[in-house]
N, C-alpha and C positions, 0 to 999 in steps of 0.2 A: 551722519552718525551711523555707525555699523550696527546690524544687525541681522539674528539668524532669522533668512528666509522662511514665510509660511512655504508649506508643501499643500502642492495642488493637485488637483486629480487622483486622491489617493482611492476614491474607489473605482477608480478601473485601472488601477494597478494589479497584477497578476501576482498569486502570491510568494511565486521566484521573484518578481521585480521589488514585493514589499521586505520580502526575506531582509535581503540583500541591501535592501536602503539602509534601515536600520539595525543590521549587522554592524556595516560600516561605517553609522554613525556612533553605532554603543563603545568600538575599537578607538573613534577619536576622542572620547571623554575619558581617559583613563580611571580608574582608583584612584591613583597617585594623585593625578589633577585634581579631580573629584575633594577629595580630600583636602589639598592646599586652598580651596575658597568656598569650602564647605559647606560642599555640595551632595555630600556623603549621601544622605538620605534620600535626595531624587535622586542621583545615579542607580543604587540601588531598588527603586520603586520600577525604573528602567528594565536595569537589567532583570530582574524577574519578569517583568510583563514580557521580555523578550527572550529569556529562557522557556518559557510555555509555549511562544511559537517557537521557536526553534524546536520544542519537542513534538509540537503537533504536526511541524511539516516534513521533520526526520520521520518521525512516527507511518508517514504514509506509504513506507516504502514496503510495508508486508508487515506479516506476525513470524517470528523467529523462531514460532514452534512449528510452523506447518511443517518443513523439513522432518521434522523428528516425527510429528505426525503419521506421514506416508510414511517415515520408514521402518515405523511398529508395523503400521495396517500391514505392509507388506510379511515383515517378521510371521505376524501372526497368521497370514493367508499361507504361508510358506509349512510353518507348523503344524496347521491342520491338514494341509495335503501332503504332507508327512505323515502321520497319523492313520488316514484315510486308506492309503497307498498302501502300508504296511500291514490294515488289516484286512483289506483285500486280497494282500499276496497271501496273507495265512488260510485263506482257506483253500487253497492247493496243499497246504499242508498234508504228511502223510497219518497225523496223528491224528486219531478224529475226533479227540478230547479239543485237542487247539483248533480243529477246522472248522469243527460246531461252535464253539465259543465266537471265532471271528467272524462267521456268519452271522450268530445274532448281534456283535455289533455293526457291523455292517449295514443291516436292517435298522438300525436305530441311527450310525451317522447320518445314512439318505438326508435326511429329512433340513440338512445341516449345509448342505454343500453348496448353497445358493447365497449364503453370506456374504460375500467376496462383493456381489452385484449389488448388496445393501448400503445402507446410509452408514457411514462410521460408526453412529451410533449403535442403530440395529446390528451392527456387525459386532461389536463387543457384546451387546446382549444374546447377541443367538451363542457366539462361544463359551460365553459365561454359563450360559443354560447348559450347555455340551459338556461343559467341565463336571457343573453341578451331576449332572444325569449319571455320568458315567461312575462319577466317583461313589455314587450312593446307588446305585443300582447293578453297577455293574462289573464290581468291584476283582471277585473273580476271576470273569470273562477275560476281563485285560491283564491279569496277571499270566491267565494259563494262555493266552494269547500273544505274551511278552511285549505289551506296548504300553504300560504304565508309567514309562520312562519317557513317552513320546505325549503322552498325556498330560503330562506333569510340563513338559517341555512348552503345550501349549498354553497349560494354567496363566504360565511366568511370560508370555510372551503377552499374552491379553490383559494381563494385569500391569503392564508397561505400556501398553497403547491406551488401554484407562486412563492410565495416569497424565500422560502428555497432551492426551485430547482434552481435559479440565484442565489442566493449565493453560494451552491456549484460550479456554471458555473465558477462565479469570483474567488474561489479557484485555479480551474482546467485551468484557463485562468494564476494566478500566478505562478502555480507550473511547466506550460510551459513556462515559463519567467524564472524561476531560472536555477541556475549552476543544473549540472548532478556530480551523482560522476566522470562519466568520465573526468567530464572538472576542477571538485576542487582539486583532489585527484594531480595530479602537483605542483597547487599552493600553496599547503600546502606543499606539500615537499621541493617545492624551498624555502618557507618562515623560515621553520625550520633547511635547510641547513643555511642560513646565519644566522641566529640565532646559530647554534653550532656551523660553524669556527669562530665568532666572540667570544666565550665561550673556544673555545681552544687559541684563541689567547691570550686573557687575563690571563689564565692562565701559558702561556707559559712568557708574559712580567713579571708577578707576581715570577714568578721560577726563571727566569736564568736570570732575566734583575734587576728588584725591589731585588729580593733576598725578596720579605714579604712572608714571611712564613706563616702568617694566613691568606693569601687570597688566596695564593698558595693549602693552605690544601683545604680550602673549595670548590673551584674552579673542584679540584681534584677531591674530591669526588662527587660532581656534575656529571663528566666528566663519572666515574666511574659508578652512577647508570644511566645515558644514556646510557650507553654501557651496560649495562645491561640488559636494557628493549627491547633494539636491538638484544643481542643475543637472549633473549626470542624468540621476532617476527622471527630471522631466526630460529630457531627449530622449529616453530611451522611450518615455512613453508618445513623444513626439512623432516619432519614426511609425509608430502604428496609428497615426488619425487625431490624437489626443493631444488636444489644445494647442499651445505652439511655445516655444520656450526661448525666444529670441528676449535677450536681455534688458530688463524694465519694461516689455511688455507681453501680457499675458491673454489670450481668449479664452473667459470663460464659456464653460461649457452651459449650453443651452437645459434651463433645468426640466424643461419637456421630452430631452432628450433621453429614451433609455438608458439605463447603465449597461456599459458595456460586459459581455457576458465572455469570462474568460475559455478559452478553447478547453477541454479534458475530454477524457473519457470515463463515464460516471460509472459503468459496470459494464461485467463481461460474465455471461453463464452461459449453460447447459438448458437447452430448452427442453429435454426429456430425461429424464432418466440420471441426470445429475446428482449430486451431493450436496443435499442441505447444509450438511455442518462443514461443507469445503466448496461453494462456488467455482471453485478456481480453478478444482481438479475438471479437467476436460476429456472426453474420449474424444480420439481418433475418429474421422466418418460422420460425426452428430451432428445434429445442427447448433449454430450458436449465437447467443444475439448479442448485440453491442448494442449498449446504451451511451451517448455523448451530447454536449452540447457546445455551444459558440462556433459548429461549423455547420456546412454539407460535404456529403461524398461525392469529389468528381475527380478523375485523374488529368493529369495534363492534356490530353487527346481529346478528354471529353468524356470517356467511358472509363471502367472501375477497374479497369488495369493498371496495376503495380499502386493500389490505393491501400491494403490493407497486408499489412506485413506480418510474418513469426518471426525473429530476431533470437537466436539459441548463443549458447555464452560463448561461442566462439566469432563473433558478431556476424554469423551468414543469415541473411534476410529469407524465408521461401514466402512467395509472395500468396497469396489465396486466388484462386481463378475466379477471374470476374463474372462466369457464368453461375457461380455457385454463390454469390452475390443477389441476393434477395429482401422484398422488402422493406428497402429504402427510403426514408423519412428523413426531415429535417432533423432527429433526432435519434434515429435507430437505425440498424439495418441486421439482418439475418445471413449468417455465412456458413457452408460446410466444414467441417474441421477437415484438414491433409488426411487421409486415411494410412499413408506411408512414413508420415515421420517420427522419427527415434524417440523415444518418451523420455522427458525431460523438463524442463522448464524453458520460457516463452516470454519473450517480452512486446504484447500487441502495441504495433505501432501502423500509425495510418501519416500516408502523406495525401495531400488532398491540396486541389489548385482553387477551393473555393474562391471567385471574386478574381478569379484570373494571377493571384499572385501565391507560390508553396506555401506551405503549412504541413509543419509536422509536428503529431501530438502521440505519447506514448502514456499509456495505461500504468499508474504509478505503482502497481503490485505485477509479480509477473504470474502468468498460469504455469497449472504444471499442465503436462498432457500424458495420456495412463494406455 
């Protein structure tokens, strides 16, 4: 008698391998199907549970506002060294109405010019205050100075970088509201378990009970490429150490045995001098730590050469010097950032021959570098 196989080993399935299973088993239960043996209401108990991953594991590919993020901060760093600039040059002026004026702003931006080095945050608070100061204090000053236009210019510029940096906030405030795969990755498989004994069972009333032959087939074949897309998933997980998947016989897995801990890289920062509300933004020269687990660092030769990669969107790899490589833990290691390369975005990728066989794991956001 047919029926849909249990799935095994599903926790040390990796969450591309679990993605992917039931992707492609939610694609062979259509609606349509669904519906002609009405099944409507598990299909759908399904597909939601498998819409939530799906967004949790799209979800990890970054926040769609950083972009906009850096490129207010910049706006805004841009505007005040405009500002700055312009009332510098005024006090060469030959007026000495406008050359005294811009002196004593001048003497009150000082104080201001360090922002740029600050936390995003502090960085709109120190301009915000700058705005505040000049507009009520100094009001005057920057008219007979002629930079009230360049003031004004900064207002609108820090009140757009405001704006974008809370909306990421409220990204980052949902995206710690949502499920983890840890916590969907369950309830999708309990959802899709009742969904396929209730698919075996129907075909089983369909065969030996109805005797319908054309619902029996179809049914069958249904059953047939489920179990299909399941042996697939165990061989894939075969190929990495995981149980064996030779047909009608199965080795479980020893329950003293660890669960297998899938390869990633859990974080990447700035050890000094970083950005709180952007981790990710890196300088040039710093030191930087890398946090991961389910491997160690070792290159093919043996030493940490060509183990830790930058990957820029035109896919050229520059590698990090193994000497600048520090640190080293089953679990971490410390690396200088390239002091020469082009500011951009980064995608850290490490290959590593742990256990004698490649491995290559990439950081699922990418950095920028400033």
């Amino acid at each position: 008698m047919k029926k849909a196989n249990d799935i095994s080993y599903l926790n040390n399935a990796r969450n591309g391998e679990h993605y992917q299973l039931y992707s492609s088993l939610l694609n062979l239960v259509t609606e349509e199907l669904a519906e002609k043996y009405g099944l409507t209401t598990y299909r759908s108990r399904f597909a939601t549970a498998f819409a939530k991953e799906n967004k949790v594991y799209v979800g990890n590919q970054g926040y769609i506002q950083t972009e906009s993020v850096l490129e207010k901060s910049t706006a805004t760093n841009l505007r005040f060294r405009a500002l700055d600039l312009a009332i510098q040059s005024k006090q060469l002026s030959l007026d000495a109405d406008e050359a005294a004026a811009a002196k004593r702003l001048v003497f009150e931006i000082k104080k201001y010019r360090k922002a740029a080095q600050k936390s995003q945050t502090d960085q709109i608070a120190m301009m915000k205050d700058l705005v505040d100061t000049f507009e009520t204090e100094y009001t005057e000053d920057m008219a007979t100075a002629g930079v009230t236009d360049l003031l004004n210019d900064l207002k609108t510029a820090v009140t757009d970088f405001e704006t974008v940096l809370y909306e990421r906030a409220d990204e980052q405030m949902a995206r710690s509201e949502m499920e983890t795969m840890k916590s969907i990755r369950p309830k999708v498989e309990s959802a899709f378990d009742d969904l396929a004994n209730l698919i075996t069972a129907l075909y089983l009333v369909a065969a030996y009970i109805d005797n319908d032959s054309e619902k029996a087939t179809e049914l069958e074949t249904l059953i047939d490429a489920i179990n299909t897309r399941i042996l697939h998933f165990q061989s894939t997980l075969s190929r990495r150490g995981v149980g064996t998947t030779e047909k009608g016989s199965e080795e479980e897995t020893d329950p003293e045995e660890p669960e297998t801990i899938t390869p990633e890289i859990t974080a990447v920062y700035q050890k000094e001098g970083g950005d709180p509300e952007n981790p990710l933004l890196l300088q040039r020269g710093e030191q930087i730590a890398l946090k991961y687990k389910g491997f160690t660092l070792k290159g093919q030769d043996g030493t940490l050469e060509h183990v830790i990669g930058l990957i820029n969107d035109q896919d050229y790899t520059e590698w990090i010097k193994p000497e600048t490589i520090t640190n080293v833990t089953e679990t971490s290691c410390e690396f200088t950032m390239v002091d020469d390369l082009t500011e951009g975005k980064y995608t850290i990728h490490i290959e590593t021959y742990d256990g004698g066989n490649p491995l290559v794991v990439e950081f699922a956001e990418m950095i920028t570098l400033r």
